[in-house]
N, C-alpha and C positions, 0 to 999 in steps of 0.2 A: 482403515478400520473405522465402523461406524461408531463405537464405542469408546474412541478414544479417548486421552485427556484435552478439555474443553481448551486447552491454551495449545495444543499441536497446530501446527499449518499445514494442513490436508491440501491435494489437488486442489478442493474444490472449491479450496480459498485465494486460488491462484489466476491469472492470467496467462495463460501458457504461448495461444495462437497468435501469429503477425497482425490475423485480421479483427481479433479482440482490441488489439493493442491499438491499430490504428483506429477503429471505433470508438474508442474513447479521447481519441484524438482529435479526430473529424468534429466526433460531434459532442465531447463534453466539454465544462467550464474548466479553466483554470487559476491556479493560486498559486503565487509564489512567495517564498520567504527565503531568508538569513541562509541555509541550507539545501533547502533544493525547491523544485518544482512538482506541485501535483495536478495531474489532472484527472477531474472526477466525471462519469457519467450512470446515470441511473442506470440498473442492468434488469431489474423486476425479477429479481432472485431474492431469497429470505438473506444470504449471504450477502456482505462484501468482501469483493477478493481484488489483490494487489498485483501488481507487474512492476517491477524493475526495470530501467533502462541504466546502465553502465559501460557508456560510448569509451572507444580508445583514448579519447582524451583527457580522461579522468586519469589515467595511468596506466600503468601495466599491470596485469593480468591478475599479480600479487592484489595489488591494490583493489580496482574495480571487485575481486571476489569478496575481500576484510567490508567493503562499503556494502555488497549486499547484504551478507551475511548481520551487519547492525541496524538496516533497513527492515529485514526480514524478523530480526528477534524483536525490535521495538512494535512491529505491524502481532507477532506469533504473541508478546505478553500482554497488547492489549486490545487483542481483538474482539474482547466480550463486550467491552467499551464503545467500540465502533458501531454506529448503526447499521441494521442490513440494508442490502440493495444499492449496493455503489459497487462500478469497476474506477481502482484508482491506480494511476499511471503512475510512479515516482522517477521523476530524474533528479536524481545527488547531483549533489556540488561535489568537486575535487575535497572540502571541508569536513563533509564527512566522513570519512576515514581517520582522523585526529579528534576532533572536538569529545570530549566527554561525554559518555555513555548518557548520564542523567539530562545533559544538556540538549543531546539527539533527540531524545525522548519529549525532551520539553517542544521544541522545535516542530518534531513532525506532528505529533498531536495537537497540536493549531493549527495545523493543516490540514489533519483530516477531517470529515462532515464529523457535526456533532448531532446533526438530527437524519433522519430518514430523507429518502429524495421526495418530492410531493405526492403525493397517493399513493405512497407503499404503503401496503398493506401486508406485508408479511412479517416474520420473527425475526426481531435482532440476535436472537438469541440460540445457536442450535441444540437441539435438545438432545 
């Protein structure tokens, strides 16, 4: 829904395809911290939208879902935050699933871009 509330996580803030995922792979920068791995590539959309990776070895099934799911609500409550025009990859640590809510939060936003990619020119903001 276009109209929805500005903190939902719509499609179109998502990284759904194999071949998104590995394009930001190939060809973006990455950072790593205390918690996991991001990696960021300009996408030239007004948007940035996110992909999870939650490989078998994080845990089982229970697990890898709890780490998306606090991956997801940290990216879903501050996405108005985040500048547009980034695709950003997250690979967790096995630590996230335990650590403290407020403490994820602190963690992944040092991760993610705090400015625009270079020459975006679009809205950080959806209207």
């Amino acid at each position: 829904m276009k109209g929805s509330s500005p903190k939902n996580f719509p499609k179109e803030a998502r990284l759904l395809s194999r071949r998104e995922f590995r394009r930001v792979y190939e060809e973006g920068q990455r950072r790593s911290g205390r918690l996991s791995t991001i990696f960021l590539r300009a996408n030239g959309l007004p948007q940035t939208r996110l992909g999870i990776t939650t490989p078998a070895r994080l845990g089982n099934a229970v697990l890898r879902n709890r780490v998306r799911r606090r991956v997801r609500e940290v990216f879903r409550l501050n996405r108005l935050a985040i500048p547009g025009g980034w695709d950003m990859v997250l690979n967790p640590r096995e630590a996230v699933a335990e650590v403290p809510f407020p403490t994820l939060v602190r963690e992944l936003l040092r991760l993610f871009p705090a400015e625009p990619p270079p020459g975006h020119h679009g809205e950080s903001r959806p209207e």
